[in-house]
C-alpha positions, 0 to 999 in steps of 0.5 A, a space after each residue: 711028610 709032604 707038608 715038612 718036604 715043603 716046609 723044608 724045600 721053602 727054606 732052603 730056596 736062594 732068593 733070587 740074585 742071591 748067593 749060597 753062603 760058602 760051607 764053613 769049616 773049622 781054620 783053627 785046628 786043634 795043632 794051630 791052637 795049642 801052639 798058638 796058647 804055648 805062645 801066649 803063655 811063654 810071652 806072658 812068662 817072658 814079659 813078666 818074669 824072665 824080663 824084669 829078673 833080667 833088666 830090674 836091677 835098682 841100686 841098694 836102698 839107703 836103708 839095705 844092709 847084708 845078712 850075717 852068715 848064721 841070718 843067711 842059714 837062718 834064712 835058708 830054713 825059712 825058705 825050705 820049710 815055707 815059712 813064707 807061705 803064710 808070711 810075708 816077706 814085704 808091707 806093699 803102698 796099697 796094703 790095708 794091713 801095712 800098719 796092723 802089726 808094728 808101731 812104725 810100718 815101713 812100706 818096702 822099696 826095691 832096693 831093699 832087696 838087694 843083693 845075691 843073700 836076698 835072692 831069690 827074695 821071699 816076698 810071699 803075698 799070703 796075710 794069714 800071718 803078719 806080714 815079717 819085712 819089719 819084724 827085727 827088733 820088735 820083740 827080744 829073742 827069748 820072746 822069739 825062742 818061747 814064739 818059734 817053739 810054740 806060738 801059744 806061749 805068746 799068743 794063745 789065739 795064735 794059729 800058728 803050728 808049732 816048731 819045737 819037733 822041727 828045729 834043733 837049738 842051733 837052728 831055731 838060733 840060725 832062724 832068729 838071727 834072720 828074723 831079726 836082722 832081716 829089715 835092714 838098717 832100720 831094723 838093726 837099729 831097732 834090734 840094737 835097742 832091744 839089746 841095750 834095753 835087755 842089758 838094762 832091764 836084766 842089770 836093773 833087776 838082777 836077773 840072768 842072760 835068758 836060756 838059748 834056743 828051746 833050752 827054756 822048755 826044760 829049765 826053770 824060771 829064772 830066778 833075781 839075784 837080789 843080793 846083787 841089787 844096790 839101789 842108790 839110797 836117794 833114788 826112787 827104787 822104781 825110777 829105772 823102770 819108769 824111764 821106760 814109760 812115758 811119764 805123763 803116764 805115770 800118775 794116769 788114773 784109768 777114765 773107765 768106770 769099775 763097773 762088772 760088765 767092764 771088769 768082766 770084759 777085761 778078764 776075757 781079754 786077759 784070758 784071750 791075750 795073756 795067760 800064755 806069759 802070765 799064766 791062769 793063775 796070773 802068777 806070772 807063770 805060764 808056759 812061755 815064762 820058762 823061756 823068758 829073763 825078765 819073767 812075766 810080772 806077778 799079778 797076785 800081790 796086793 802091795 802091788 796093785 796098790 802101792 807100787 811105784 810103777 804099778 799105777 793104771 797109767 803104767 800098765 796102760 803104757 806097757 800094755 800098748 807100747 810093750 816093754 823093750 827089754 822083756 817079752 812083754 809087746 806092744 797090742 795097742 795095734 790090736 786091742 781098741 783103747 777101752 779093752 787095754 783099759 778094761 784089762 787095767 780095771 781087771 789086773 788090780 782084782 787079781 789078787 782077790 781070787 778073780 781069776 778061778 773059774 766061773 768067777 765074775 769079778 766085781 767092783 768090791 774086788 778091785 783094788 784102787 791104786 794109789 801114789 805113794 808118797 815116795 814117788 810124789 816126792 821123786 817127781 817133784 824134785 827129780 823126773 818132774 812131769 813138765 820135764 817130758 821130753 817129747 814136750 821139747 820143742 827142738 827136733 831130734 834127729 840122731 838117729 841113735 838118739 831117737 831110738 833111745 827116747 823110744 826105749 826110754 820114753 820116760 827119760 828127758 835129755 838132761 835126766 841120768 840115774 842109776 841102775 839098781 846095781 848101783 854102778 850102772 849109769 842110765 841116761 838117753 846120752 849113755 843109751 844112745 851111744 850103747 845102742 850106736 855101738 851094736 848097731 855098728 858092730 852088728 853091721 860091721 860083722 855082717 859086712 865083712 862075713 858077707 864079704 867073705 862069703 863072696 856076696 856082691 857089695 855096693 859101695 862101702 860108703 853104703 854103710 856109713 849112711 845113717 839108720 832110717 827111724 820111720 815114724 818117729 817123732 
């Protein structure tokens, strides 16, 4: 005890011309505190939210354009039920992912956003979804119906919750007219396409107007009226259809060998990706075909796999990469590799030998070689000729309407023109273009003048005269 005294009393001693250190006591009391974090956090707020709202204010974009009313309701839905959650509603510079999801990726400006029927804007920043400020025009609305009331019907590794018990047919009509009208000029124009391909593609083989909003889940498949069909008698039957592929495609064998790992590989990947459309069975009668005109193409023929005009590996190759404007059928070129879209080529001409039942591993004495028939051969050599591809054309095209012509009709060249299988309806990248140029003005005129009657604030109306933007066109 008196050891620890000492101990004790050594080092308490001041040396000597020292001074005791003051006691120390608390200056920040737990009251100075929370003001002084109640202060820094509204700074923050003030600096980085109120500030900005109040003084951004960028003029439109030139590629800004108004909503409809029925796309201002749509957007309403997409807002109250979270929607942006798990979309966003904005492709950043520095996203990784900017062009995992669209043949030609936008990155957004401000002014893209203008306007009170885009405020306040869903930008959203969470990627467990595709990112949407791109979406109008990438797929058909009956695609988008089939996709809204339940997202398996096209993608069966979609995890997406369904929308049939959410939405009534005059809302999820509401919502789709947002979705695709909600990128501005670009997107109208794309959407515009869409259109005019749907009309062709429906004309050219006789089938109806698809049904309306959830209307497909109670109907049948939509039957062609081959009665209606009149193909001109010096045409090729299938030369509509493939003046919407690239026609260096066209006489493409696939460079993959047959080989059982690689068939196998494409009936996973056919089973992964496309059965909701085209159905176990590969019938073309999955649970989303009931939604779609066009329905999804019938693999199980072997006149077909072998003998069709716009059946050969390069056509399905095309299709399955670029998609099919017009019909439900996408592009996956940005979400397949090159060799698995060629695999699932291999695997489509085994269908018709049973290929598709369970436990059943298809092998090379399934698959069924493709071959040019002589029809085709002659309608290449003396009317669409190989060497005649547009996109070998030296001169640039810069129309804009023109532009998104060649990208719905790859397969045509400036001075082609054809005839529909109605027999009555011309086909032509001039008649596209000026069909594509009069929806996508009508769509914008409609929007502009519901816009200007709801009393949203409008730029200047030679805003709407400028010329639709095609990012990433050729």
């Amino acid at each position: 005890m008196e050891g620890d005294r000492r101990d004790r009393d050594v080092y308490s001693e001041v040396p000597r011309g020292w001074v005791r250190h003051p006691r120390e006591r608390m200056l920040i009391t737990p009251l100075v505190a929370g003001v002084g974090g109640l202060l820094a956090f509204f700074t923050v707020v003030a600096v980085v939210v109120w500030l900005p709202i109040h003084t951004f204010d960028p003029p439109p974009s030139a590629d800004w354009a108004p909503l409809s009313s029925q796309a201002v309701k749509g957007r309403n839905l997409f807002a109250s039920n979270g929607c942006y959650v798990c979309h966003s509603g904005y492709s950043r510079p520095q996203d990784v992912r900017e062009a995992l999801y669209f043949l030609y990726p936008k990155v957004s400006q401000p002014g893209d956003f203008w306007g009170s029927d885009q405020s306040p804007n869903l930008l959203g920043t969470e990627r467990t979804g595709p990112d949407l400020s791109q979406e109008s025009g990438w797929h058909p609305d009956d695609w988008q119906y089939a996709h809204f009331y339940d997202p398996r019907y096209m993608d069966p590794k979609s995890l997406m919750p369904d929308m049939k018990s959410l939405f009534s047919d005059r809302q999820v009509t509401q919502l789709v007219a947002f979705v695709e009208q909600r990128s501005g000029k670009s997107g109208l124009l794309r959407y515009a396409g869409q259109l005019y391909a749907k009309h062709a593609v429906l004309v050219n083989q006789g089938f109806p107007e698809p049904y309306k909003g959830f209307q497909g889940a109670h109907k049948p498949i939509v039957e062609a009226n081959e009665k209606g069909l009149k193909p001109p008698s010096t045409q090729l039957e299938e030369a509509p259809n493939l003046s919407q592929i690239d026609r260096s495609y066209w006489l493409s064998g696939d460079p993959l060998p047959v080989t059982t790992a690689n068939l196998f590989r494409g009936k996973e990947v056919f089973l992964e990706r496309c059965v909701g459309c085209h159905g176990l069975k590969g019938n073309g009668k999955g649970p989303g075909a009931t939604f779609l005109s066009p329905p999804p193409a019938d693999f199980t023929s072997a006149d077909d796999a072998c003998c069709g005009g716009d059946t050969g590996p390069g056509d399905f190759y095309y299709r399955i990469l670029r998609g099919w404007p017009g019909t439900a059928m996408e592009n996956f070129g940005e979400r397949l590799s090159v060799d698995d879209i060629w695999r699932v080529v291999l695997f489509v001409k085994t269908i018709p030998n049973g290929t598709l039942k369970p436990n059943r591993v298809p092998t090379p004495k399934d698959y069924i070689v493709w071959q040019p028939s002589k029809e085709l051969l002659a309608w290449v050599k003396t009317s669409q000729q190989l060497a005649n591809n547009a996109s070998f054309d030296k001169k640039a095209v810069t129309d804009p309407y023109l532009q998104e012509a060649m990208r719905v009709f790859p397969g045509l060249a400036p001075t082609d023109s054809m005839m529909l299988n109605d027999g009555k309806t011309e086909l032509s990248l001039t008649s596209a273009a000026a069909g594509i140029k009069a929806l996508y003005q009508d769509m914008l005129d409609r929007a502009w003048s519901e816009a200007q009657a709801r009393g949203e604030k409008l730029p200047d109306p030679a805003q709407k005269a400028i010329a639709p933007e095609v990012p990433g066109q050729q």
